[in-house]
C-alpha positions in Angstrom: -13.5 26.6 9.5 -13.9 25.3 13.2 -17.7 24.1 12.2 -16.6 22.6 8.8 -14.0 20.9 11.0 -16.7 19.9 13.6 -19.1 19.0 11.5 -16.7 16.1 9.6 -15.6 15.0 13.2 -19.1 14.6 13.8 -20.4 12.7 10.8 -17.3 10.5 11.4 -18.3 9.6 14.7 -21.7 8.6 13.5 -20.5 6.9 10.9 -18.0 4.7 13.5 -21.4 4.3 15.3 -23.1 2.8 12.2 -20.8 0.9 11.7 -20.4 -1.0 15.0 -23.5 -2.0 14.8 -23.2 -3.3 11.4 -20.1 -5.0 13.7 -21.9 -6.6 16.3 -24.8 -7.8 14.4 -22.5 -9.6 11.8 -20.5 -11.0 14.5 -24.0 -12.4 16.0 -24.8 -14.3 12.4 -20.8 -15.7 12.6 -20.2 -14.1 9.5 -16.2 -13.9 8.7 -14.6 -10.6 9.5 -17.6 -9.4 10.8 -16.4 -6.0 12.1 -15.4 -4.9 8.8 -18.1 -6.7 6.3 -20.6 -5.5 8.7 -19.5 -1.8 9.1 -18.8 -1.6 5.6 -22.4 -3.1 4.8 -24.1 -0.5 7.1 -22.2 2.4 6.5 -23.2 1.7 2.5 -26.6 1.5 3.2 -26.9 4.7 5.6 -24.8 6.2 2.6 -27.2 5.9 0.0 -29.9 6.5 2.6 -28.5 10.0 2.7 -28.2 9.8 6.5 -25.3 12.3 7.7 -21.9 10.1 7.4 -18.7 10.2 6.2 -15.1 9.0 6.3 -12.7 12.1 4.9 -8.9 11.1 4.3 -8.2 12.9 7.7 -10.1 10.7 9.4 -9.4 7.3 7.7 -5.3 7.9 8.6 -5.4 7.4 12.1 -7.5 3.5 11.4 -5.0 2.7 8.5 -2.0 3.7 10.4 -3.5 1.0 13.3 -3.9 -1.4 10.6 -0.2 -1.3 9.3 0.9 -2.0 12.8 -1.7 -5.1 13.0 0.2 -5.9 9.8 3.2 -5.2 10.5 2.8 -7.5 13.5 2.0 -10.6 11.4 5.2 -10.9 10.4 7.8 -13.3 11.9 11.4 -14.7 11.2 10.0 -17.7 9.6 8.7 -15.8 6.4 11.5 -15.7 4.8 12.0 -19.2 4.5 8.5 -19.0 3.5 8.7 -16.3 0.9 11.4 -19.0 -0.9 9.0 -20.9 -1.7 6.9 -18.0 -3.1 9.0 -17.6 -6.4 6.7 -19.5 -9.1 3.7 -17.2 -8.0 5.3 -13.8 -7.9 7.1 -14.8 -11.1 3.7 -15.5 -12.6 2.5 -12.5 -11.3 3.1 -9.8 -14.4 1.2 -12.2 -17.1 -1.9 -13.0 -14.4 -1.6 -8.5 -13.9 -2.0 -8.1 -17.7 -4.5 -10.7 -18.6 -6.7 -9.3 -15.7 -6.6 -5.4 -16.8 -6.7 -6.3 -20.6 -10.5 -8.2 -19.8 -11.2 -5.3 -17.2 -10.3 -2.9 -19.8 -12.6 -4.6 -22.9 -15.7 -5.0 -20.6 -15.7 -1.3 -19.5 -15.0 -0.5 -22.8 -17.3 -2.8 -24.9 -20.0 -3.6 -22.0 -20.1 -0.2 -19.7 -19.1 2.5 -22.8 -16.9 4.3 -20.9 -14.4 6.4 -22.7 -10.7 4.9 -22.8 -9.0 6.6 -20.1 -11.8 5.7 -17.9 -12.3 2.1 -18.9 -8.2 2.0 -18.9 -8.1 3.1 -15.1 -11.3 2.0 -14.3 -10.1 -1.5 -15.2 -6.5 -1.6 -14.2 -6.0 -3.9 -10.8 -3.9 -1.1 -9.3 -4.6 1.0 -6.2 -7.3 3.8 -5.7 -6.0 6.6 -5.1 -3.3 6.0 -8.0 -5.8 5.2 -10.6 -7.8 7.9 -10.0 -5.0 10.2 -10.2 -3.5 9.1 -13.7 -7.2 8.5 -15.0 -7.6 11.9 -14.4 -4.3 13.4 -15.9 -5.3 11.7 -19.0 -8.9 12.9 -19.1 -10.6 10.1 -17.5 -14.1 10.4 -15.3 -12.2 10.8 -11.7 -15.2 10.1 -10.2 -16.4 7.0 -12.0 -12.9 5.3 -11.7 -12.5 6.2 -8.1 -16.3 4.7 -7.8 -15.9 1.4 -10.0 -12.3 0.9 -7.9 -14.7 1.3 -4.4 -17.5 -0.8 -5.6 -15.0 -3.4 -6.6 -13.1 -3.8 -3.0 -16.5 -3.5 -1.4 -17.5 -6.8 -3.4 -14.7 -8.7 -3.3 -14.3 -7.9 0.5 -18.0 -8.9 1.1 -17.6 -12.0 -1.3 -13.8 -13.3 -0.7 -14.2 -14.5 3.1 -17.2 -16.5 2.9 -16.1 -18.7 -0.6 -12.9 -19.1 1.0 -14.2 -20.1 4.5 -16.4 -22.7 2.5 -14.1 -24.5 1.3 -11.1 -24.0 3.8 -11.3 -25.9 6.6 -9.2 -24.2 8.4 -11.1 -21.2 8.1 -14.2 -22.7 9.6 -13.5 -21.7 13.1 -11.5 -18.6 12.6 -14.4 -16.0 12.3 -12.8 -13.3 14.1 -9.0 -11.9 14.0 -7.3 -13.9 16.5 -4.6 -12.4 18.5 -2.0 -14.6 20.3 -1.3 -14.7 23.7 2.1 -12.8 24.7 4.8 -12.2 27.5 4.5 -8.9 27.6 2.7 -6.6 30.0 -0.1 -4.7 28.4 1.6 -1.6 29.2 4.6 -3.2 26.8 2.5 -4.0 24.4 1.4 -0.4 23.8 5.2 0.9 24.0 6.0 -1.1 21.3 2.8 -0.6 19.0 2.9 3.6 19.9 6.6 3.2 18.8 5.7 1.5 15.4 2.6 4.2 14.7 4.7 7.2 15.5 8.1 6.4 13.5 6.0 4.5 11.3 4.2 7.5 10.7 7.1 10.1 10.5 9.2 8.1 8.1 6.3 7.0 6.0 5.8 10.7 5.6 9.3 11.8 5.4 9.8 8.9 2.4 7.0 10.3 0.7 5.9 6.1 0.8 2.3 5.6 -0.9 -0.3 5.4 1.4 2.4 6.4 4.1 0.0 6.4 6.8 -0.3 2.9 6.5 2.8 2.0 5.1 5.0 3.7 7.5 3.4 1.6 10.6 3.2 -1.3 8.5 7.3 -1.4 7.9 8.0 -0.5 11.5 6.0 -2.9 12.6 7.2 -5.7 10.3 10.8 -4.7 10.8 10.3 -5.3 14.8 8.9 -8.4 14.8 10.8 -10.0 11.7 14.2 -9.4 13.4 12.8 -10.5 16.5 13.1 -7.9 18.8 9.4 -8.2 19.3 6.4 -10.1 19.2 3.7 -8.2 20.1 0.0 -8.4 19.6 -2.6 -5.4 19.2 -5.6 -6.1 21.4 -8.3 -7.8 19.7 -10.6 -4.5 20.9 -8.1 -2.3 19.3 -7.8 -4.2 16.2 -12.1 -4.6 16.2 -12.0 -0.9 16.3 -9.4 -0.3 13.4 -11.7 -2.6 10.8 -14.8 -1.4 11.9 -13.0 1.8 11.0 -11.9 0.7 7.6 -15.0 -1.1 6.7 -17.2 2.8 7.7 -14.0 4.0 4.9 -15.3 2.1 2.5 -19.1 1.9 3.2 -19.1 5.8 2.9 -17.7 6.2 -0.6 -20.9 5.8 -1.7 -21.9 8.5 -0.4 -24.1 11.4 -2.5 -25.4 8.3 -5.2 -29.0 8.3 -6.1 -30.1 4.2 -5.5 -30.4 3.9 -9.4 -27.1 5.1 -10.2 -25.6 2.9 -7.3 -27.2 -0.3 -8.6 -25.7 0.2 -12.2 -22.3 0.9 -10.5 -22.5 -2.3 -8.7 -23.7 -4.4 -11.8 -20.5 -3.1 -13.4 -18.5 -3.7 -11.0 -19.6 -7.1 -10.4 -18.8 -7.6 -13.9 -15.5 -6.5 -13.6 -14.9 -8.5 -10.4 -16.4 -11.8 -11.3 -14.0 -11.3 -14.5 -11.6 -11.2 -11.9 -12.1 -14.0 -9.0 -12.7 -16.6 -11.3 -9.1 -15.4 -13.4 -8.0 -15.4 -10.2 -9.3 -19.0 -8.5 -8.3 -20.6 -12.0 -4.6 -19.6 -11.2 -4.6 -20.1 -7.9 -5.7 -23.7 -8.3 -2.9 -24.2 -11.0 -0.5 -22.3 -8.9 -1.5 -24.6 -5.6 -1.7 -27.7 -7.5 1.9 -27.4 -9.0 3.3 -25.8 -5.6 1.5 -27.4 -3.0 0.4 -23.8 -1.3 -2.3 -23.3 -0.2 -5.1 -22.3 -2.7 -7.1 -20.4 -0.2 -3.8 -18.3 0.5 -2.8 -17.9 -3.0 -6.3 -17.1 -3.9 -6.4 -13.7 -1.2 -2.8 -13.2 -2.3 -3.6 -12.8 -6.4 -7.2 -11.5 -5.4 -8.6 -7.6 -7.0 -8.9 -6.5 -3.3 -7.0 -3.4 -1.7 -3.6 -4.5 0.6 -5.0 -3.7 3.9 -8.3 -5.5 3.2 -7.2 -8.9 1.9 -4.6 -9.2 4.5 -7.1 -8.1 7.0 -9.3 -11.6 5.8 -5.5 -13.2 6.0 -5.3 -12.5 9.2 -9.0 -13.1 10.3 -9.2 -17.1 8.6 -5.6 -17.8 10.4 -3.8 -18.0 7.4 -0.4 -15.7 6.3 -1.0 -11.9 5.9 2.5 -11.3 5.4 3.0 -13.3 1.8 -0.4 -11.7 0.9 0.9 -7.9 1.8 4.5 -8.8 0.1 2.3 -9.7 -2.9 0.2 -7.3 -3.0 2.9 -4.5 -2.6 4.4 -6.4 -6.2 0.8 -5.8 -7.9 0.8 -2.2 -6.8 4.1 -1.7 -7.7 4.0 -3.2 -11.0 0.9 -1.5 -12.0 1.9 1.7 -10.9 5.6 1.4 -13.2 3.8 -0.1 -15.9 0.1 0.9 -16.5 0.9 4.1 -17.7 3.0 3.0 -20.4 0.7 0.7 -21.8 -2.2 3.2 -22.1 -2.8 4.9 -25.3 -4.9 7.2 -26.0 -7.8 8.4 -27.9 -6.9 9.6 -31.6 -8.3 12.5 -32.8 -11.4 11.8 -35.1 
């Protein structure tokens, strides 16, 4: 037990090691979000090179518990009044939900011949973990869906920054998360971001929340700084440390495929998620030209990535994490209340 346990601190370690290089050699190129395109780019590679890494649940917690609090931190007393003006795309949000999963679904189905519960799950713009647990209840591939799901954050992560940084001015000189100068002593800072991880984590748990680990932190955090008690920053070498973290998570799934087998995963998956960023440009543009928001934000809000990772390229181009976490929490939610109901299965022949 004490090797087993070793041995997956170990190939974590390298994996964090890999990945940093990935990191630093991104950041060198001034490539957007470098720490966790280029961590997830090199732990990929090193996974289908077979070289010994890996990123377990046990050890992605303690990175996406650092995240939420990064997260958490983004938010401010002035959202609100933001999140008014939010109503038309969160309104707009069930119809854009369904159209995406019903294309999803038909090119898995017609295009990739998977079997229904795995084109279904496989298809449905809904979390991971989630999927891949009612894929599997209803006889879906648990592998393939949990696959497809990993293959499409890793491309829409890899893709999103750089489209949105060529056309968003803004963005062109925010290539690294920027943290703002505060008041506080450093050994403040720490109080209050140790406080938000450890409640964070213990009521996360205790509410049975998904994805407590990073939930938990994430509400703390968010809860501290939106009533103002607080306005804390993580350090930028903490926060380079938590992506290059998350980018390893994701770079490792991939782990234990034979090259072939990875290169037909990624062709269907860039199917599924060029299905899905030009669905999701073509309503953002609507959306922005009838609001007056900000395309590039409404684009990473309605975007097929995972919450932590579009918020992460929120926060890295300087624009506002905090409506793209509040939105993506409605897309999980929704999906999660509604996609089993709308799946049917297989008749008998």
């Amino acid at each position: 037990m004490r090797r087993d346990a070793a041995n997956i601190v170990l190939r974590f370690v390298a994996a964090i090691a890999v990945g940093a290089a990935g990191g630093a050699l991104f950041a060198a190129i001034g490539a957007p979000l470098p720490w966790v395109l280029g961590s997830m780019a090199a732990c990929a590679i090193a996974s289908i090179a077979r070289l010994p890494i890996a990123a377990s649940g046990a050890t992605r917690r303690p990175m996406a518990a650092i995240i939420g609090v990064v997260l958490g931190s983004s938010f401010h007393p002035g959202l609100i009044a933001l999140a008014r003006e939010w109503w038309l795309p969160l309104v707009l949000l069930p119809p854009f939900l369904a159209l995406a999963g019903l294309l999803c679904v038909v090119w898995f189905r017609r295009v990739a011949g998977f079997d229904r519960a795995t084109a279904y799950f496989a298809g449905m713009p809904g979390g991971i973990a989630e999927m891949v647990v009612m894929g599997g209840e209803r006889g879906g591939d648990e592998r393939t869906i949990s696959l497809i799901h990993g293959a499409r954050i890793f491309l829409v992560v890899f893709i999103l920054p750089f489209v949105i940084r060529h056309f968003h001015a803004a963005a062109s000189v925010a290539v690294a998360p920027v943290t703002a100068p505060s008041p506080w002593p450093e050994a403040a800072l720490f109080l209050w971001g140790g406080l938000s991880l450890a409640v964070g984590l213990i009521l996360g748990r205790a509410l049975r929340l998904p994805a407590w680990h990073l939930m938990g932190p994430l509400a703390v955090s968010a809860a501290l700084h939106m009533t103002g008690i607080t306005d804390f920053r993580v350090p930028a070498w903490l926060l380079a440390a938590a992506q290059i973290g998350l980018g390893a998570t994701i770079g490792c799934r991939f782990a234990g495929l034979r090259l072939r087998a990875f290169v037909r995963l990624l062709a269907l998956a860039a199917g599924s998620t060029l299905i899905l960023l030009v669905l999701t440009f073509a309503v953002a543009g609507a959306v922005g030209r009838a609001t007056g928001i900000d395309i590039a934000l409404l684009a990473l809000a309605y975007s097929p990535g995972g919450l932590a990772e579009m918020s992460m390229v929120a926060l890295s181009l300087s624009l506002e994490p905090g409506i793209v976490v509040v939105t993506h929490l409605a897309r999980v939610a929704l999906v999660l209340l509604f996609a089993p109901f709308a799946f049917q299965p297989e008749k008998p022949s």
